[in-house]
C-alpha positions in Angstrom: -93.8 3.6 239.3 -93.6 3.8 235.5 -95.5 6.9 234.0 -96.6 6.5 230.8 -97.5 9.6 228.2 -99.5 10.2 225.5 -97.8 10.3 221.9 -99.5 14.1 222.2 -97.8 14.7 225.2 -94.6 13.5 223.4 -94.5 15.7 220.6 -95.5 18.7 223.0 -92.4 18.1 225.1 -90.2 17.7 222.2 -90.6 21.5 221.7 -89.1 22.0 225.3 -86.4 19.3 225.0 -88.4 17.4 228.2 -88.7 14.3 226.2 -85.3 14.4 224.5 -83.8 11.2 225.8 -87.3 9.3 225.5 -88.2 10.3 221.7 -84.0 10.0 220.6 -84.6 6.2 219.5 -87.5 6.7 217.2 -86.0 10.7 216.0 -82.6 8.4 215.5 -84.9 6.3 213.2 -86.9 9.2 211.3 -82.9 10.9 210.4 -82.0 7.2 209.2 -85.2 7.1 206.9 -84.0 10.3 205.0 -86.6 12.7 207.1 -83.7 15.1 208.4 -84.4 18.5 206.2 -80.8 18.2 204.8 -80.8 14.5 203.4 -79.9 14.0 200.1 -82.9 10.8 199.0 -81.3 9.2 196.3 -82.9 5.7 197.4 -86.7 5.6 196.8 -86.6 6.2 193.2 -88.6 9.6 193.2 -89.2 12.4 190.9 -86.4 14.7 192.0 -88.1 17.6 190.8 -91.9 17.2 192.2 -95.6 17.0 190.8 -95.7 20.3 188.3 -97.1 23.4 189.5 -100.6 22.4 188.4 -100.7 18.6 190.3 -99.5 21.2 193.5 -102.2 24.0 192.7 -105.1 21.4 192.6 -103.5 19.6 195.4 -103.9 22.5 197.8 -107.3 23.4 197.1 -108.1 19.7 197.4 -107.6 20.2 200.6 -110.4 22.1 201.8 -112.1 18.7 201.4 -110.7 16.5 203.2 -113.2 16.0 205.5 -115.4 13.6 203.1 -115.0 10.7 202.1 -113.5 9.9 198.1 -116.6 8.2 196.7 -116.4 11.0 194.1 -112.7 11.9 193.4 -112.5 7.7 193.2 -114.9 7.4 190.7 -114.1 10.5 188.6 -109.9 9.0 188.5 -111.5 6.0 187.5 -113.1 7.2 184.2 -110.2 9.7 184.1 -107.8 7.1 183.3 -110.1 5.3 181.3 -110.3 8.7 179.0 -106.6 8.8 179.2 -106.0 4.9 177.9 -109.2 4.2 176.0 -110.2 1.6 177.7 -113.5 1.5 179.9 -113.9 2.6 183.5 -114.8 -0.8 184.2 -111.3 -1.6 183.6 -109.9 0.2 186.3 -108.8 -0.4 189.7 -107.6 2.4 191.4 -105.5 1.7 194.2 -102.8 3.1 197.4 -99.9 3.5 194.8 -99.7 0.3 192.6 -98.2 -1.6 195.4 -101.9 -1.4 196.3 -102.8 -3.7 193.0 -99.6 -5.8 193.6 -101.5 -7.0 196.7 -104.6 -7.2 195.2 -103.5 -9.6 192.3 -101.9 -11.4 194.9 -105.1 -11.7 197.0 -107.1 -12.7 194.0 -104.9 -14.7 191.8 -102.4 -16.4 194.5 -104.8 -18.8 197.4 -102.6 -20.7 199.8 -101.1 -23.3 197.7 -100.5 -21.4 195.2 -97.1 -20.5 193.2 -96.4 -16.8 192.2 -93.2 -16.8 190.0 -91.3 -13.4 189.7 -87.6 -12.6 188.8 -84.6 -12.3 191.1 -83.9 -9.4 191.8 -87.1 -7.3 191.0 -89.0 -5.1 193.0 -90.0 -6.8 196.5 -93.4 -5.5 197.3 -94.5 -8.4 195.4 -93.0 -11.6 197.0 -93.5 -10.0 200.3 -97.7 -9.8 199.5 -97.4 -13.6 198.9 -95.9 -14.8 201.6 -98.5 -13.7 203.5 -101.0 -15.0 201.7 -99.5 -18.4 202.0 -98.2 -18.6 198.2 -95.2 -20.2 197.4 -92.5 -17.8 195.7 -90.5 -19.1 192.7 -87.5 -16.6 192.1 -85.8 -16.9 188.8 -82.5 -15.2 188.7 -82.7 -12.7 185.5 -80.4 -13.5 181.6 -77.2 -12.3 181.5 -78.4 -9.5 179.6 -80.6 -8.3 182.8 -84.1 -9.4 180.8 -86.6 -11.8 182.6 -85.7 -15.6 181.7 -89.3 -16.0 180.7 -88.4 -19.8 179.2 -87.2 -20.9 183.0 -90.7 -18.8 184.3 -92.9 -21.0 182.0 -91.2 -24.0 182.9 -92.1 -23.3 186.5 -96.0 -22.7 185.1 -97.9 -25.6 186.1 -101.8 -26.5 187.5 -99.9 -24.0 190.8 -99.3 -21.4 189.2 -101.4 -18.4 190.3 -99.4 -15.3 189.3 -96.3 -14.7 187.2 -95.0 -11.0 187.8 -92.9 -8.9 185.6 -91.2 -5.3 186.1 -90.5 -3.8 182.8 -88.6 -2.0 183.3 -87.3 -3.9 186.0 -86.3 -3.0 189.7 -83.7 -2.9 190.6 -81.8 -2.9 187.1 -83.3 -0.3 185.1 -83.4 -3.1 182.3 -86.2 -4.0 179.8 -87.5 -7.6 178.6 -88.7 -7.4 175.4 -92.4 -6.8 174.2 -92.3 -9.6 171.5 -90.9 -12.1 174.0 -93.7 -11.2 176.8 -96.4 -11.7 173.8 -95.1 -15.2 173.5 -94.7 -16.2 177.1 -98.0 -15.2 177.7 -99.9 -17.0 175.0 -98.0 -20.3 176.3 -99.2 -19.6 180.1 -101.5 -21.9 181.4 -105.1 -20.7 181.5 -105.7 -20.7 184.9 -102.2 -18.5 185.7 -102.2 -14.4 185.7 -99.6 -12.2 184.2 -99.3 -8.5 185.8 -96.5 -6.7 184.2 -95.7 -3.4 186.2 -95.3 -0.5 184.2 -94.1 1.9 187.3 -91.3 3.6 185.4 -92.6 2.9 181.6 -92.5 6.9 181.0 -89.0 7.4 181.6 -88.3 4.3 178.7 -87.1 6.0 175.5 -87.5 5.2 171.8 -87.2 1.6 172.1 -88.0 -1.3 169.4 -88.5 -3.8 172.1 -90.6 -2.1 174.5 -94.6 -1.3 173.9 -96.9 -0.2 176.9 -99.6 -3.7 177.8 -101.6 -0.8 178.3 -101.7 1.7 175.2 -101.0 -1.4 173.0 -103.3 -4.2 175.1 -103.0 -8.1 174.4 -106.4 -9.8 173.8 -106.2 -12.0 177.2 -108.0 -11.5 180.2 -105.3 -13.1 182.3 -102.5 -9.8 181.9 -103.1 -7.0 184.5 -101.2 -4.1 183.9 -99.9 -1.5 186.8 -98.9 2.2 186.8 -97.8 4.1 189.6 -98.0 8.3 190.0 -95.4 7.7 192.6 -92.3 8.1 190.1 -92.7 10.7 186.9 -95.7 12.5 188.4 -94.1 13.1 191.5 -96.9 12.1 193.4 -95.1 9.3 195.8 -96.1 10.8 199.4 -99.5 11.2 198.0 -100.0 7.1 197.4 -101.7 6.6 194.5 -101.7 4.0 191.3 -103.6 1.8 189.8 -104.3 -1.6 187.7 -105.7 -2.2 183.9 -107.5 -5.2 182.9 -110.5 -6.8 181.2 -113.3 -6.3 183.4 -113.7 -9.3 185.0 -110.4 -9.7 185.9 -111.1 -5.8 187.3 -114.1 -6.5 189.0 -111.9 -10.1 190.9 -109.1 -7.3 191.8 -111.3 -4.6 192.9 -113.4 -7.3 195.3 -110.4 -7.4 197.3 -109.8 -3.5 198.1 -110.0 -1.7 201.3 -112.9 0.3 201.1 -112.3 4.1 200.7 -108.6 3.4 200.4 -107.7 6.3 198.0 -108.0 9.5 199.6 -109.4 12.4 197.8 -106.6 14.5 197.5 -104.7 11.5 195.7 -107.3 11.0 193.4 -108.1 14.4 192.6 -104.4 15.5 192.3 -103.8 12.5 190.0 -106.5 13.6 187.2 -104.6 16.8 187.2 -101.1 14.9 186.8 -102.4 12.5 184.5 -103.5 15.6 182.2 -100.7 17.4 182.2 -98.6 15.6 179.5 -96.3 18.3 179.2 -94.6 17.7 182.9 -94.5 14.4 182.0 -92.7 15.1 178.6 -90.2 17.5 180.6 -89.3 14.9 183.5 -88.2 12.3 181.0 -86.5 14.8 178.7 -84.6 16.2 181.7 -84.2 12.6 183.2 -82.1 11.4 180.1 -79.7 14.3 180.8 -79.1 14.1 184.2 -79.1 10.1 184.0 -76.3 10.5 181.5 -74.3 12.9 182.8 -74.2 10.1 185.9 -73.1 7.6 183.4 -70.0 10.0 182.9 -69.2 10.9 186.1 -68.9 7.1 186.7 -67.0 6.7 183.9 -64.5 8.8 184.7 -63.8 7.1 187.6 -64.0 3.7 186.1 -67.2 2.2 187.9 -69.5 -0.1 186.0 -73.3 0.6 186.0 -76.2 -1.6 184.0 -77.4 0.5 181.1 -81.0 2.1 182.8 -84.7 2.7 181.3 -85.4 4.3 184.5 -84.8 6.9 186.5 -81.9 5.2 189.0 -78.9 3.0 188.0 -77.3 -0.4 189.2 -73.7 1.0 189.9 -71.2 -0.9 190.3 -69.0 0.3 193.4 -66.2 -2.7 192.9 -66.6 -2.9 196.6 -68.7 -4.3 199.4 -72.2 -2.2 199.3 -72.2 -2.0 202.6 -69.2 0.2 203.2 -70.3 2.4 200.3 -73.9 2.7 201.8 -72.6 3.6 205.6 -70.2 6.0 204.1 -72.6 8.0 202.0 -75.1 8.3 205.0 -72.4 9.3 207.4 -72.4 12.6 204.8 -76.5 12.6 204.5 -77.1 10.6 201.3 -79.1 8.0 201.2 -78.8 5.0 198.5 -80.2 1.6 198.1 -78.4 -1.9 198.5 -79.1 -4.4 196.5 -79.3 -8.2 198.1 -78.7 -10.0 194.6 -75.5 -8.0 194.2 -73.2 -7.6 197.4 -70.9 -5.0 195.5 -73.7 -2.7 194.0 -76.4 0.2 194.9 -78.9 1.7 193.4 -78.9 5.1 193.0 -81.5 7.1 191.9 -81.2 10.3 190.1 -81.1 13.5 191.8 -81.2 17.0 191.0 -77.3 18.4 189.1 -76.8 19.8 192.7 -77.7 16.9 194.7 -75.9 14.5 192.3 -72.7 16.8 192.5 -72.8 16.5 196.2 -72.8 12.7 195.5 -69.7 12.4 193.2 -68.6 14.8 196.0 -68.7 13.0 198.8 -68.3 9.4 196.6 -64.6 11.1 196.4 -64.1 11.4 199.8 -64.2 7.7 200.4 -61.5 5.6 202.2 -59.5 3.9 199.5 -60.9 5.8 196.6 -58.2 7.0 194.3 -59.4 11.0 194.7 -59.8 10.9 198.4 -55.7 10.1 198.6 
C-alpha cells in the first residue's frame, strides 16, 4: 500500500533526515537552480549588491502588512512612478516584474492569428507569452553589429502584425539599437501593430549618443509601450515587480488584461522607496562599469572574445562548446547562462570582485585551458 504525505509532513521530516531519499530529486533540483547557500548566481542578471539599505528598511516594516490586500500600495506606485516620469497615473500599468506587461501586451495586442515579431536572440519571456496565445512568432536574427535589423522587422509588418518587441539594451548581448533608427521604424509601422521596447537594464547604459529612454523622452504614438523592471539595478528581483508606460488607452487595453491584486504590497511599497532613491541607483551603475571592465580584462588576458555590453552581464566568448563550460563551472558552484543562438558562448552576469575572482578562478581550472596545465 502506497502512503502518501503531506508537503508539511515533508518538510518536517527533512529536519530528521526521515524523508531524505523521498525529497533528494526535487533538493537535487533546488542545488541545480543556484538555491544551495554557497552558489555563486552569475546567470539571472541580478544586482550583485542588493536593494540599498533604505528599499530593505521599508521592506521589513512592510511586512507587518501583509495580511491586506495591495489596493493601496498599487495605487500609490502607480502615481509614484507617474511623479518620477512625468507622465499621468493613467499611464501606468503596474505589473509582477515587467515580464508581467510582456504578457499583457501579448494578451492585448497579439489574438490568435496574429504575428508578434521580435529579434533572435533577445530575451525569451516574450515569444514564450505568444505561443500560448496562439500568435505566430517571427524571429529576425540581429545585424552584425548586434543592433535589431529593424528594416527585415518592418518588412515582416503586414495587416498580422500585432506586436513588434524590442530589448534595448538587448538580452542576451548587452547591445543597443539606436534611438534615431527606432523613431523611424516606428513612424513606418502599420497602424494597427504595437511597438513595446523593454527598457529592463536602460540604467546601467552610459553616456551614449544613440540611446534615449521611450520613457523620459516619449514618442507622440499611442502604439509604443514602454517596460522597466526593479528586478535588475534596484535589486528588487525576488520581490517581482515592474511595470509598463503608455498613452492611456493603450494603458487602460493593457491593464484590462491583469490578474487582479497581482502586485503584492511589499513590492509595491518597497518599489516607491527604490524608485526614490536615486542615489543607489547612481552607485550600482557607477560601480557596475568598474566591475564590468575589470571582466573585460581578465578576458583579455586570456584571449576570449566578449560583445561590448550596456548591461550588467556579457556575451563571452568561451572558443568552445557552451556546454562543457557551463557543466564545469557548476561542478565548482557557479552558475552561468547558455545561450541557444550561440553554441560556443554564455552569458555571464556580473558579480561582486570576490565572486568574479572565484570565476576567473575556477574558469582556470578547466580541462584544456592553457592555466589549468
Amino acid at each position: 500500500m502506497t502512503t502518501s504525505i503531506s508537503r508539511r509532513q515533508l518538510l518536517e521530516r527533512l529536519g530528521t533526515g526521515a524523508a531524505v531519499t523521498v525529497a533528494r530529486p526535487w533538493l537535487a533540483e533546488l542545488n541545480a537552480a543556484g538555491s544551495s547557500p554557497g552558489t555563486i548566481r552569475l546567470h539571472r542578471n541580478e544586482n550583485a549588491y542588493g536593494p540599498s539599505d533604505r528599499a530593505i528598511s521599508v521592506m521589513r516594516q512592510a511586512l507587518t502588512s501583509a495580511h491586506r490586500y495591495a489596493d493601496v500600495e498599487d495605487e500609490a506606485l502607480r502615481h509614484a512612478v507617474a511623479d518620477f516620469h512625468r507622465v499621468t497615473p493613467e499611464q501606468v500599468v503596474p505589473g509582477c516584474g515587467s515580464s508581467e506587461i510582456l504578457r499583457l501586451a501579448v494578451d492585448a495586442c497579439a489574438a490568435p492569428g496574429k504575428k508578434v515579431i521580435v529579434a533572435a536572440p533577445t530575451f525569451g519571456r516574450i515569444a514564450d507569452a505568444a505561443r500560448r496565445a496562439g500568435a505566430a512568432v517571427v524571429a529576425i536574427p540581429l545585424k552584425h553589429d548586434y543592433a535589431h535589423d529593424l528594416e527585415t522587422m518592418l518588412a515582416h509588418c503586414d495587416a498580422a502584425a500585432g506586436l513588434v518587441y524590442v530589448c534595448n539594451p538587448n538580452n542576451p548581448t548587452g547591445t543597443l539599437t539606436p534611438r534615431r533608427d527606432l523613431e523611424a521604424a516606428i513612424r513606418r509601422l502599420p497602424r494597427t501593430t504595437f511597438v513595446l521596447i523593454d527598457e529592463a537594464y536602460h540604467h546601467y547604459v552610459g553616456e551614449s549618443s544613440d540611446y534615449t529612454s521611450f520613457i523620459d523622452r516619449p514618442v507622440d504614438d499611442d502604439r509604443v509601450i514602454v517596460t522597466r523592471s526593479f528586478s535588475k539595478i534596484h535589486g528588487l528581483a525576488g520581490l517581482r515587480i515592474g511595470y509598463g508606460v503608455a498613452a492611456p488607452q493603450t494603458a487602460r487595453l493593457l491593464a484590462a488584461h491583469r490578474l487582479p491584486d497581482g502586485v503584492n504590497a511589499v513590492a509595491a511599497v518597497t518599489a516607491v522607496a527604490a524608485l526614490e532613491d536615486v542615489e543607489h541607483v547612481r552607485a550600482s551603475a557607477s560601480r557596475n562599469i568598474d566591475d564590468r571592465q575589470e571582466f573585460f580584462n581578465q578576458a583579455n588576458a586570456r584571449m576570449l572574445r566578449w560583445i561590448d555590453s550596456q548591461t550588467n552581464f556579457v556575451l563571452l566568448n568561451a572558443m568552445r562548446p557552451a556546454v562543457g563550460v557551463i557543466d564545469h563551472l557548476r561542478q565548482h558552484d557557479i552558475l552561468v547562462a547558455p545561450v541557444p543562438a550561440f553554441d560556443k558562448s554564455i552569458r555571464v552576469s556580473i558579480g561582486t570582485p570576490a565572486e568574479m575572482r572565484e570565476f576567473w578562478r575556477v574558469w582556470d581550472l578547466m580541462p584544456g585551458h592553457p592555466m589549468s596545465m
